[in-house]
C-alpha positions as CSV (number, residue, x, y, z in Angstrom):
1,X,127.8,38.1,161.5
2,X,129.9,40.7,162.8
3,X,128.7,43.1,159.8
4,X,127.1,45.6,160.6
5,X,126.4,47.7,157.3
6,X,123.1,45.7,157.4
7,X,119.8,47.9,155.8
8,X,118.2,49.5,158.1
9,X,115.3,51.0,155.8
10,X,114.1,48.5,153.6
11,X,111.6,49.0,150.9
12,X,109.3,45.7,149.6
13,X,107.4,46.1,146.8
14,X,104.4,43.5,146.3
15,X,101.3,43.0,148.3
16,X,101.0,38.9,148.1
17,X,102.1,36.4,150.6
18,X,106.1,36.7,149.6
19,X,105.9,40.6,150.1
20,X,104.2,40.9,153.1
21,X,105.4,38.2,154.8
22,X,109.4,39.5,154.4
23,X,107.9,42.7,155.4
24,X,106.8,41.1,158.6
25,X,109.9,39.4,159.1
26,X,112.2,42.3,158.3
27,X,110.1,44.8,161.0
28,X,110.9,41.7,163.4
29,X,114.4,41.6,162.8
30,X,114.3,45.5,163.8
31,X,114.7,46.9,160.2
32,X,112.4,50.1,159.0
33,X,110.0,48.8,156.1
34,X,108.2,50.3,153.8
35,X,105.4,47.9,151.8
36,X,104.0,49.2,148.8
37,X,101.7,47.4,146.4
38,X,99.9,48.3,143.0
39,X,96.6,47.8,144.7
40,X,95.4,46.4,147.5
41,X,97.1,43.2,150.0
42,X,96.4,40.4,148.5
43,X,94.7,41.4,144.8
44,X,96.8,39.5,143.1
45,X,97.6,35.8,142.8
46,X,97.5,35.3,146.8
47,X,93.7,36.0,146.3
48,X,93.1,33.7,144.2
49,X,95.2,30.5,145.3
50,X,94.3,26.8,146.3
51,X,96.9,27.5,148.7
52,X,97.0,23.5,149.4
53,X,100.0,22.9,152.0
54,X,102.2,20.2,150.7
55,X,105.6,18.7,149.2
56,X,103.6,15.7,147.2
57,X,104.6,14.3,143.7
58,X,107.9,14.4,142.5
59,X,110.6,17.8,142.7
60,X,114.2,18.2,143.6
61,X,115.6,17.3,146.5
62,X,116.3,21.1,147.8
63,X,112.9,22.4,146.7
64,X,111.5,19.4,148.7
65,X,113.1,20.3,151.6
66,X,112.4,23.8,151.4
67,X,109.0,23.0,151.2
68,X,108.7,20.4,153.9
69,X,110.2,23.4,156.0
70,X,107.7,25.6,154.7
71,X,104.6,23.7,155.7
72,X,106.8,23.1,159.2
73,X,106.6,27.0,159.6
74,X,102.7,26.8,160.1
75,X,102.4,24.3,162.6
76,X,103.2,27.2,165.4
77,X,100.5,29.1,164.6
78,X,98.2,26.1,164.3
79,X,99.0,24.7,167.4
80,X,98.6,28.0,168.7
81,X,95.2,27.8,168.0
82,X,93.7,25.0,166.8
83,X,90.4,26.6,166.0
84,X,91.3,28.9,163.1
85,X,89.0,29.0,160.3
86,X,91.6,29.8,157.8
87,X,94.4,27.2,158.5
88,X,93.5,23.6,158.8
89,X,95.8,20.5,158.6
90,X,93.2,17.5,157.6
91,X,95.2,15.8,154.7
92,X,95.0,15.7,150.8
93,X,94.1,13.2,148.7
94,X,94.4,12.8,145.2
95,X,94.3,10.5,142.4
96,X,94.4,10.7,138.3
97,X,93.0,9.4,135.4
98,X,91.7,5.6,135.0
99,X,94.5,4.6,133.2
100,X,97.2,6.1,135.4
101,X,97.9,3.2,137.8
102,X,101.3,3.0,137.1
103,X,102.1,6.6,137.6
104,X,99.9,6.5,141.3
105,X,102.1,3.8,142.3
106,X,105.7,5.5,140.9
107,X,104.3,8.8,142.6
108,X,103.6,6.9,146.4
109,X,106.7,5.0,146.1
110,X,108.6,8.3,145.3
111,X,107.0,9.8,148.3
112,X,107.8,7.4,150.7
113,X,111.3,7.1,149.3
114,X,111.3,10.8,151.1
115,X,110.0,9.9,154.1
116,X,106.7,11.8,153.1
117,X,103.7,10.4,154.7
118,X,101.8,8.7,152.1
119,X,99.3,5.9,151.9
120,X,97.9,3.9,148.6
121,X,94.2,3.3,148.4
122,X,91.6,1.5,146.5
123,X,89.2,4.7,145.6
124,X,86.5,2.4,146.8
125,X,88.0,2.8,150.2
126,X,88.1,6.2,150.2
127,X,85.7,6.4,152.8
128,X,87.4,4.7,155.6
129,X,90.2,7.5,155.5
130,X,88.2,10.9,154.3
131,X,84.6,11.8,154.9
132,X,82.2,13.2,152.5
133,X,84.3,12.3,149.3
134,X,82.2,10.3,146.8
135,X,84.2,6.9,146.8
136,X,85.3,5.4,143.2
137,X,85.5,2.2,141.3
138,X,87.2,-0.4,143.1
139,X,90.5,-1.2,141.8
140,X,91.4,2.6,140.9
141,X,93.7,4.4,143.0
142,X,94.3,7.3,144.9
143,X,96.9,9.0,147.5
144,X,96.4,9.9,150.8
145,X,98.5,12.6,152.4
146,X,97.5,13.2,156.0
147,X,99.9,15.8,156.8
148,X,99.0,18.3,154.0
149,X,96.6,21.3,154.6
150,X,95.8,24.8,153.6
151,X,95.4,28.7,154.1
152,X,93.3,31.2,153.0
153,X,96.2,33.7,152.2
154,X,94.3,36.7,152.5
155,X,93.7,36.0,155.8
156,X,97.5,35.1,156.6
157,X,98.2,38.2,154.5
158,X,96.0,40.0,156.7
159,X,97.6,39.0,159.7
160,X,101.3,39.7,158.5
161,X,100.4,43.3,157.7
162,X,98.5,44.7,161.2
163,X,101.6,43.1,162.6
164,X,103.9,45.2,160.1
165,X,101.6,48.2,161.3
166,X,101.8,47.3,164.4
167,X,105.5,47.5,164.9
168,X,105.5,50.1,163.2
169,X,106.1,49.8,159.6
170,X,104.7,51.5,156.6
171,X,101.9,50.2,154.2
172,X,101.3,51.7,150.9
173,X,98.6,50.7,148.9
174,X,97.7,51.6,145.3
175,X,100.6,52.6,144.0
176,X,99.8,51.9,140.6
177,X,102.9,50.2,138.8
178,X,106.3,50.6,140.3
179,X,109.7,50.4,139.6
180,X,112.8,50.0,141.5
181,X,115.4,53.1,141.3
182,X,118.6,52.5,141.4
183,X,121.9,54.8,142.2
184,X,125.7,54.1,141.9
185,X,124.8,50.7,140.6
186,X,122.8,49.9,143.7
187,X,119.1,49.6,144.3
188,X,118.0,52.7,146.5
189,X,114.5,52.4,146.5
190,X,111.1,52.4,144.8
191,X,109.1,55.2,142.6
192,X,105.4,54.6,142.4
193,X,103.0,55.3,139.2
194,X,102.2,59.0,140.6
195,X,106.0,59.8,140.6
196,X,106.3,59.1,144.6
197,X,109.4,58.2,145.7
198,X,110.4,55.5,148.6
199,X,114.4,55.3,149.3
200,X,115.8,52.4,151.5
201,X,119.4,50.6,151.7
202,X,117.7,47.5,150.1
203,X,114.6,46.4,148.1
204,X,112.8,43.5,148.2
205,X,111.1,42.2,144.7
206,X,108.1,40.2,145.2
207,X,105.4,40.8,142.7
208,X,104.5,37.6,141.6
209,X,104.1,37.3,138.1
210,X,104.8,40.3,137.4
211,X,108.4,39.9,138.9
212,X,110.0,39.3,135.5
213,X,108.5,42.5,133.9
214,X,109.7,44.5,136.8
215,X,113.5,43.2,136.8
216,X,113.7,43.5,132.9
217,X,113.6,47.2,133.5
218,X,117.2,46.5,135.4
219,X,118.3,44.5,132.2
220,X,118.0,40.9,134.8
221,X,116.5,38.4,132.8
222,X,114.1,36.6,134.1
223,X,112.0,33.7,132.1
224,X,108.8,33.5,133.0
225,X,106.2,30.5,132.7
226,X,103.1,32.0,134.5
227,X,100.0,30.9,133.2
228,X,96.4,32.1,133.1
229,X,94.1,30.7,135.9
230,X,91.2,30.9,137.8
231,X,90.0,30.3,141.5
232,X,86.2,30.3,141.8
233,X,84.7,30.6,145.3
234,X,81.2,28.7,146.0
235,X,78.1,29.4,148.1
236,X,78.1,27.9,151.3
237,X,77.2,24.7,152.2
238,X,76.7,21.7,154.5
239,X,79.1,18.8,153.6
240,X,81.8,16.3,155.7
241,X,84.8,17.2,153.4
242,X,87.5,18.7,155.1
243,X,90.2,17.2,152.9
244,X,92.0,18.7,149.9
245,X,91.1,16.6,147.2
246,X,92.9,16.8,143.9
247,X,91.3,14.9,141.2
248,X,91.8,15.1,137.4
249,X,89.0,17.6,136.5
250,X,88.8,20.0,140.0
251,X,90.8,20.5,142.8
252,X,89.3,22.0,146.0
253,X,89.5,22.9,149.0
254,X,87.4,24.0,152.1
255,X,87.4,27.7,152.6
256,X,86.5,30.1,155.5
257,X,82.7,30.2,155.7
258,X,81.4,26.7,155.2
259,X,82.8,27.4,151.4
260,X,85.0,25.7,148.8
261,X,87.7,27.0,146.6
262,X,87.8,25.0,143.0
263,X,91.0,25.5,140.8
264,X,92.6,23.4,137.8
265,X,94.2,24.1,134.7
266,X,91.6,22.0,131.6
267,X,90.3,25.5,130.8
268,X,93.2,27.7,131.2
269,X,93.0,28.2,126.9
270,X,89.6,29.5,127.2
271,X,90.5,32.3,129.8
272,X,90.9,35.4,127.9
273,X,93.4,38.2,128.5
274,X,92.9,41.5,127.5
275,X,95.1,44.7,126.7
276,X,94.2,46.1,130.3
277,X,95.7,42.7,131.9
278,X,92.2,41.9,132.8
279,X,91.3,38.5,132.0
280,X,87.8,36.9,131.2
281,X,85.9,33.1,130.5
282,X,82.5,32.1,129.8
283,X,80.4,31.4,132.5
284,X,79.9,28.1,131.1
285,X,83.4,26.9,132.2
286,X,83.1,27.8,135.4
287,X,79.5,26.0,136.0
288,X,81.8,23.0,134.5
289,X,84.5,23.0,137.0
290,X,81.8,23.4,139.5
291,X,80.2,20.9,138.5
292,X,83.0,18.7,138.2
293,X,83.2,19.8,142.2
294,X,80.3,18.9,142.9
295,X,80.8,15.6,141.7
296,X,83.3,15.0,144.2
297,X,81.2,15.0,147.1
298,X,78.7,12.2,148.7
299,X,75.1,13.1,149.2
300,X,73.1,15.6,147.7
301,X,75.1,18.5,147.9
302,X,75.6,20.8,144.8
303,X,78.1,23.5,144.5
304,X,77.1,27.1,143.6
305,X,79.8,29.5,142.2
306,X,79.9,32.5,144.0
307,X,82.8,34.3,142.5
308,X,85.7,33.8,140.7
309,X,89.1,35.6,139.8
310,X,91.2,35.2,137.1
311,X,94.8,36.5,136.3
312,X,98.2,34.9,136.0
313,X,99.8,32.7,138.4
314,X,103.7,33.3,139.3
315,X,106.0,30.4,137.4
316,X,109.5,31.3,136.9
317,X,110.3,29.7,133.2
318,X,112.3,26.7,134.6
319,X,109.5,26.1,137.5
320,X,111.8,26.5,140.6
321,X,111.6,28.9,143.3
322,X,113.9,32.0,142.2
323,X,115.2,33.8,145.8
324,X,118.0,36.4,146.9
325,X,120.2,39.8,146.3
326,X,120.6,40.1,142.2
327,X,124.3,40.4,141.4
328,X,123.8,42.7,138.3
329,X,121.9,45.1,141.0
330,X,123.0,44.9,144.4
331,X,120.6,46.0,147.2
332,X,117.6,44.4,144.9
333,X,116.5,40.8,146.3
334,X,113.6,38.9,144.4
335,X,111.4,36.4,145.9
336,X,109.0,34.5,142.8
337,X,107.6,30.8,143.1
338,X,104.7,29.0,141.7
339,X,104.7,27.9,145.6
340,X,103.6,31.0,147.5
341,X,100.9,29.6,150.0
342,X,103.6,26.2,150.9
343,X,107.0,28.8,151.1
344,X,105.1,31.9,152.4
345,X,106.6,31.9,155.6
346,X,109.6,30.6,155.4
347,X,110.2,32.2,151.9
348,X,109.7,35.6,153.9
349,X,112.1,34.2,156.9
350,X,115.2,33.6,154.9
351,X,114.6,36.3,152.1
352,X,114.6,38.8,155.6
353,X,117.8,36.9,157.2
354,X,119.9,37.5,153.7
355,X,118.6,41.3,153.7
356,X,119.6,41.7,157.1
357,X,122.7,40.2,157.3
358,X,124.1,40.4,154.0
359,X,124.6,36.6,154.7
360,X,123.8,34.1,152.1
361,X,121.2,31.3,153.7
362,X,122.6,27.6,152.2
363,X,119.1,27.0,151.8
364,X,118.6,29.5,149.4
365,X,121.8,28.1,147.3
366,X,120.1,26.5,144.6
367,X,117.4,29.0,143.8
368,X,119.7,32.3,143.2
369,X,118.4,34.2,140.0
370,X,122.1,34.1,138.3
371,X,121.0,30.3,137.5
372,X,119.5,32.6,134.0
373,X,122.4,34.4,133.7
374,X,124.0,32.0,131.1
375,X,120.7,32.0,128.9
């Protein structure tokens, strides 16, 4: 580009992995940022995600690629070192209910249609591929991705942010709920609950589910699909499993600390949301999904909730990744997906390049927000 009315000062508003990680980029491409988030890095849905590392099961062709280059994005700082407690690469496996045979085998076949690797087992041979995971009935069957992982986005978050310190951007935390200001038709900046005003030449929207709420206030329609979920963190304990294993009452994955972190979504109608936005269960759901867990794993080990979290979890309505500038409000760029953990990095990468350069990444094509526009 040969542009150069690029922003120079650009405000982000969102303290999750899309926020902070175009922060990061955005500081590194020389721009002045500003990050400011209703409460603190990572309270949101980044703090309470599986955050499992894949492109498995079936999607569109550009959202697969985007999120084969996502995972791609980690490797560097993986191989950089190989000993981090909150980024592993050791596989997923999963498989579904007894009668679902015939959609394992149309979702492998699909898979290596792409070229993902992806390998059919007999869930009585679970064994000779993962360790620790309680093998099944012979003649069910289950997937077995070997190039999947996870992160533990607060960490990652963590990371991003003493970097954006570090070079010298700005973070601003409990601001209360924002909103973006806009002047001359342009987005100029962001005003915080207390009346505090940020400007910049560009904003960046990445609030997770509350993304849609946010843009309505521009008069950008947004649908939104986010649902209610929960994340529960166990005790620690001693076990072989290092795999992410999604199964068709608990997904899990290891966690910094000799932990596990248990999602799904069979209880998501008995979480409770309140007129605060807080959001409750019974106990007794929890101990379920735990249990369920537990279940998962050979020997004698039993899970023991330690915590969990609950709150929405970012879906725009039609379930694709919604990225770049807003038409209706130039100088205002949105970044929502159900995808955070996979996309984080490159998600923060191209949403930085387009704010810089004023440039729009092919990449990016089929995810721009006008795809609403009609409805």
């Amino acid at each position: 580009m040969t542009d150069h009315t690029a922003p120079q000062r650009v405000v982000v508003l969102g303290g999750g992995i899309l926020g902070v990680s175009t922060a990061a980029h955005l500081v590194r491409g020389g721009a002045e940022v500003v990050l400011v988030t209703e409460a603190e890095l990572a309270s949101g849905a980044s703090g309470r995600s599986l955050s499992w590392l894949n492109s498995a099961g079936a999607r569109s062709g550009p959202y697969h690629r985007l999120r084969l280059l996502g995972i791609d994005r980690y490797r560097p700082l993986f191989a950089a070192d190989p000993d981090l407690e909150w980024l592993r690469f050791d596989g997923g496996l999963w498989w579904t209910t007894p009668d679902g045979a015939e959609r394992t085998r149309a979702r492998h076949e699909h898979e290596i249609a792409r070229g993902y690797d992806s390998h059919l087992l007999d869930r009585a041979d679970v064994g000779g591929r993962v360790a620790g995971v309680q093998a099944g009935p012979r003649g069910r069957l289950a997937i077995h991705n070997p190039g999947e992982g996870w992160v533990s986005l607060p960490h990652l978050i963590q990371e991003l942010a003493d970097e954006l310190v570090r070079r010298g951007g700005r973070l601003v935390t409990g601001a209360g709920r924002c909103s973006v200001t806009v002047e001359g038709g342009r987005a100029r900046g962001v005003r915080t609950a207390d009346g505090t005003s940020w400007s910049g030449d560009a904003v960046v929207v990445a609030c997770g589910a509350q993304t849609s709420s946010v843009l309505a206030e521009l008069g950008v329609n947004l649908p939104d699909a986010s649902p209610l979920s929960m994340l529960v963190v166990t005790e620690p304990v001693e076990t072989e499993v290092v795999t992410v294993l999604n199964t068709p009452r608990a997904a899990m994955r290891p966690n910094p600390g000799s932990t596990f972190a248990i999602d799904h979504s069979w209880y998501e109608e008995h979480i409770v949301e309140h007129e605060d936005g807080s959001c409750s269960i019974d106990e007794a759901y929890v101990k379920e999904l735990v249990a369920e867990a537990s279940a998962l794993l050979q020997g004698e080990a039993a899970l023991q909730a330690a915590s969990w979290r609950l709150g929405r979890k970012p879906i725009p309505g039609d379930g694709e990744p919604v990225f770049g500038e807003l038409e209706a409000v130039p100088g205002c760029h949105v970044a929502f997906t159900h995808s955070g953990a996979t996309l984080g990095l490159i998600a923060g990468e191209l949403t930085a390049y387009e704010v810089l350069t004023g440039a729009r990444h092919p990449l990016l094509q089929d995810f721009r927000p006008e795809r609403f526009a009609a409805g």
